[in-house]
Structures are given as C-alpha cells and as structure tokens.
C-alpha positions as CSV (number, residue, x, y, z in Angstrom):
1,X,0.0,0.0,0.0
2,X,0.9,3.3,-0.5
3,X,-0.5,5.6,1.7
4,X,0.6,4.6,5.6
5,X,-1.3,8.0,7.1
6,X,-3.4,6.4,9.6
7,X,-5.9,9.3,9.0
8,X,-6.2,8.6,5.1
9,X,-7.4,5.0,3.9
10,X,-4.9,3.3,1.9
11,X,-3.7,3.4,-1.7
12,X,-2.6,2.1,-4.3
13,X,-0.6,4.2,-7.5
14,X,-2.6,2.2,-10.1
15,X,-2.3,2.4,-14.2
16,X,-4.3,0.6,-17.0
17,X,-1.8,-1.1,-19.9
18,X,-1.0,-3.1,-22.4
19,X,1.9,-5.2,-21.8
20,X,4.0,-7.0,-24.7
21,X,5.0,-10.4,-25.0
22,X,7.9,-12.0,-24.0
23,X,9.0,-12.4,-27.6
24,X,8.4,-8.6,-28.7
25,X,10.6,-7.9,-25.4
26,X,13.1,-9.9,-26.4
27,X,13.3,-8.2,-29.6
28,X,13.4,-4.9,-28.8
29,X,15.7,-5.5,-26.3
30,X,18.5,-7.0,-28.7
31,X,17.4,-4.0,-30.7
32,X,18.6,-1.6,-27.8
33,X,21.7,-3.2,-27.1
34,X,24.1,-0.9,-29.4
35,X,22.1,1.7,-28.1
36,X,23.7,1.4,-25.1
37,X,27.6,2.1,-26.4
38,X,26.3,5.5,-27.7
39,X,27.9,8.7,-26.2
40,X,25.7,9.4,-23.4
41,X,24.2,6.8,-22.6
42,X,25.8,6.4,-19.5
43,X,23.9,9.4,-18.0
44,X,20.4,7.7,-19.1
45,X,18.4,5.9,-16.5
46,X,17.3,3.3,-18.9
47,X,13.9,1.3,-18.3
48,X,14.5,-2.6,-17.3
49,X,12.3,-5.1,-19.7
50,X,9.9,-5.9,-17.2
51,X,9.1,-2.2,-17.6
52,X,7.7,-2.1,-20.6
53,X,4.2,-1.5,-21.3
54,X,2.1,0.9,-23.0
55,X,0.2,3.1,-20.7
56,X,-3.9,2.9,-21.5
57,X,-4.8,5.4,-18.4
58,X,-2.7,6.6,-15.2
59,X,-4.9,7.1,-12.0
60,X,-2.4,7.5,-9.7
61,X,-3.0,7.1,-5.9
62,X,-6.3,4.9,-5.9
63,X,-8.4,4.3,-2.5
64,X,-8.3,0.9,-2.0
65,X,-12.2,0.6,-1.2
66,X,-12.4,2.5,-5.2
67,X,-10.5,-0.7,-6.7
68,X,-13.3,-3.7,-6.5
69,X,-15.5,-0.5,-8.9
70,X,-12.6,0.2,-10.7
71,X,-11.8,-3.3,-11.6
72,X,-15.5,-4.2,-12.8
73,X,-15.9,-1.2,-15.1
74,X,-11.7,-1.9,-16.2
75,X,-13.1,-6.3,-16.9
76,X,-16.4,-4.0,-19.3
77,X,-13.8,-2.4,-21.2
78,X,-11.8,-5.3,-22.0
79,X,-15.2,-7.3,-22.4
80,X,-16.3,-4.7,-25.1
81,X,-12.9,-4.3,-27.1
82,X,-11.7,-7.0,-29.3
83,X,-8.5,-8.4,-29.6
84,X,-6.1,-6.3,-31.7
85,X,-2.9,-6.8,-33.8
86,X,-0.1,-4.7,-32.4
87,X,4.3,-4.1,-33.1
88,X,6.5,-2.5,-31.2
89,X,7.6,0.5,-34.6
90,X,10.2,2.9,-34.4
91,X,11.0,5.4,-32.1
92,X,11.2,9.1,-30.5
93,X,12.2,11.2,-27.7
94,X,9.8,13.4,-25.5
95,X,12.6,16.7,-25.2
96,X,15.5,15.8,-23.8
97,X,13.5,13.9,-20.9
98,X,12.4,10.2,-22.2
99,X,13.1,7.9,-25.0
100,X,10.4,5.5,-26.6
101,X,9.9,3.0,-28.8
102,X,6.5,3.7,-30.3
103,X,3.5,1.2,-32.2
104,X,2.1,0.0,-35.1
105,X,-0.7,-1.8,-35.9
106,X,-4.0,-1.9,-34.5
107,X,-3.7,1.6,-33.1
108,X,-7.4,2.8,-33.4
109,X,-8.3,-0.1,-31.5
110,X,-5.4,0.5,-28.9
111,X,-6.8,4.6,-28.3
112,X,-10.4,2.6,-28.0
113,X,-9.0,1.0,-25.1
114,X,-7.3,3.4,-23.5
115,X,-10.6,5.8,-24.1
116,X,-12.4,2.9,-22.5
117,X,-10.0,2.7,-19.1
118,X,-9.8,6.6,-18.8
119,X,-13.7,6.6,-18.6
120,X,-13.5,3.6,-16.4
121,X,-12.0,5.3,-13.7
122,X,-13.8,8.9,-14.0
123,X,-17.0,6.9,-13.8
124,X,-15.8,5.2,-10.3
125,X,-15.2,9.2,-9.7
126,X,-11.3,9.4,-9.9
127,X,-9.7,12.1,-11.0
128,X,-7.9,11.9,-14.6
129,X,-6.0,14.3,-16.1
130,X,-7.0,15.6,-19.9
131,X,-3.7,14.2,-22.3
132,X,-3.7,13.2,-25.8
133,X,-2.7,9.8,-25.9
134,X,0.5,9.0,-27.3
135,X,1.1,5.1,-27.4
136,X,4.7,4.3,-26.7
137,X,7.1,2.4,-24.4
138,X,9.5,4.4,-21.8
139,X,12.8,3.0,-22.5
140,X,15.4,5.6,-21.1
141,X,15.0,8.6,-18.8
142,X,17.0,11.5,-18.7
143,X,17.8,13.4,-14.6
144,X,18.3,17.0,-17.3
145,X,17.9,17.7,-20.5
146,X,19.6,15.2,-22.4
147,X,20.5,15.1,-26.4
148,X,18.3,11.7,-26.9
149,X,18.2,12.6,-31.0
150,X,21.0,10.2,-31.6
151,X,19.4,7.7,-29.6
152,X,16.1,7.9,-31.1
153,X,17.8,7.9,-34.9
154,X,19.4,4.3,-33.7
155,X,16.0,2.9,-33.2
156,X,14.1,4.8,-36.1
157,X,14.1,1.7,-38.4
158,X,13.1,-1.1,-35.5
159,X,10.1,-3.0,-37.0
160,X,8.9,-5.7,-34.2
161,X,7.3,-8.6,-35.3
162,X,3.5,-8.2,-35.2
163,X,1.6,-10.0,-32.0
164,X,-2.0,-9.8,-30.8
165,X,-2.8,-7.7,-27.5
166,X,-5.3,-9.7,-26.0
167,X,-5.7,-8.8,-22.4
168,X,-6.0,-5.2,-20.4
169,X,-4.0,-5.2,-17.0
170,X,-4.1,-3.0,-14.1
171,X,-0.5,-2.6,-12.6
172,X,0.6,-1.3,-9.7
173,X,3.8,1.1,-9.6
174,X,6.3,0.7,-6.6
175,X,8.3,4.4,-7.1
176,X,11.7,4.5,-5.8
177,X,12.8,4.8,-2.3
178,X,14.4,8.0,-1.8
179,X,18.0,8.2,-1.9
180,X,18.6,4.6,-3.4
181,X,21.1,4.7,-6.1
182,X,19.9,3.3,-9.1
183,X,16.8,2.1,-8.1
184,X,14.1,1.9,-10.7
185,X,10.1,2.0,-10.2
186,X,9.2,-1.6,-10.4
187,X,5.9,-3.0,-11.6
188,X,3.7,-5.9,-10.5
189,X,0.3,-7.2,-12.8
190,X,-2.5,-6.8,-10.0
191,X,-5.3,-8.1,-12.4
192,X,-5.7,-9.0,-16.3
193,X,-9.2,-9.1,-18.4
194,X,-8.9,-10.8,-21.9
195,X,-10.3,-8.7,-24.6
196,X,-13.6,-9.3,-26.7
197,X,-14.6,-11.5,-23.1
C-alpha cells in the first residue's frame, strides 16, 4: 500500500496497460543493445524489460475501497474491445527527458481502449487528467535535459514482429525509495481481463 497516514485509507498508484509479450521484449531489447555504447548513454536511467508497457490510463494514488469498482468497469472495457494486432515500430524522444519505442498496428483499437480505461476510472469518480494519448514504451530517462536525437535515430528503423494484445491489465507502480542509487520504479500485474470476453 501506498499511503501509511493512519488518518487517510490506503492506496494504491494504479495504471491501466497493455503489456507486450515475452518475444516482442526480447526483440526490442537485442534492438537496444548498441544503443547502449552510444555517447551518453551512461547518464540515461534506462527502463528494465519488465518495464515495458504501453500506458492505457494513469490514475495515480487509488483508495483501495475505489478498486473492486474500478476493476468491474476496467473487466467491461476489455469485455467490449476486441482483440487487436499490435508491433512495437520505431522510435522518438519526448525533449530531452524520455526515450520510446512507439507502435504499429491496430492503433485505433489501442486509443479505443485506452478511451475505455480513462472513462473507467472517471465513472468510479477518480480524477484523470486531460492528455492526448501517445502510445509508446519508456525506455530511457534523462535526470536533465539530455540530447536523446542520436538515440532515437538508432531505433528509427526497429520494425517488431506483429503480435496480438489480448488482455487489459491493471498494474501497480512501486516508485523509488528516496535516496537509493539506481533504483528503478518496479511494476507488478494486479489483475488482467482478456479482450472481446
């Protein structure tokens, strides 16, 4: 849990995805590998693997007595969408702050679904922030502004193979402790709901 006030019920930091397979990972992760010899690249926090996903809808702190709601309108949306071809396609940079590997495929269906789990949670009466939804995988993180062209350029021709997203999770971020060197935000599947039901 999150929140350890013993005035404030506990949370969660919560986030609706689409997580590749094992195989795309795999591939885009020999993909990276000369990225990391790049000038630079030593000053990147770079995302593990298991860190990969494609982020439908961030809710971030969630009362736990707001999940069971959250989770039944999150199993409607899957139960609604049908399954979708997907490929991890090129890449980009966000400033000088992230690098991403981006998608191909099915993307009309993908923004469906992440439409689907942002009005999930604002029916169950969270909170969401207004963003235009940019489908794309965090794979390195910048502490300043960083020159992340050349990186981004190293990945623009990456075609992954194409795989079928089948299942919308709800994932549960674990953020860093303060003051840990090199800790990463780890990530742990809470629930999954196939799609098309």
């Amino acid at each position: 849990m999150s929140s350890s006030d013993p005035g404030r019920p506990a949370t969660e930091r919560l986030f609706a995805a689409v997580l590749p397979p094992d195989a795309a990972v795999a591939e885009l992760r020999t993909a990276l590998a000369p990225l990391h010899s790049l000038p630079g690249s030593r000053d990147l926090r770079w995302t593990g693997p298991e860190g990969w996903h494609f982020t439908l809808a961030f809710y971030g702190e969630v009362p736990e007595d707001v999940r069971p709601e959250l989770e039944a309108r999150l199993e409607r949306a899957a139960r609604r969408t049908r399954p979708f071809a997907l490929r991890v396609h090129g890449a980009g940079h966000f400033g000088g702050r992230a690098l991403w590997a981006g998608a191909a495929g099915g993307l009309d269906t993908l923004r469906l679904l992440a439409e689907r789990a942002d009005a999930a949670a604002r029916r169950t009466g969270l909170p969401m922030e207004r963003r235009r939804f940019a489908p794309h995988l965090t794979l390195a993180r910048s502490r300043g502004a960083a020159d992340l062209r050349p990186f981004a350029a190293a990945l623009a021709g990456f075609e992954g193979q194409r795989w079928e997203a089948a299942e919308l999770t709800l994932v549960r971020s674990h953020l860093p402790v303060s003051g840990v060197p090199g800790e990463r935000p780890r990530y742990t599947a809470v629930r999954a709901w196939p799609l098309g039901g």
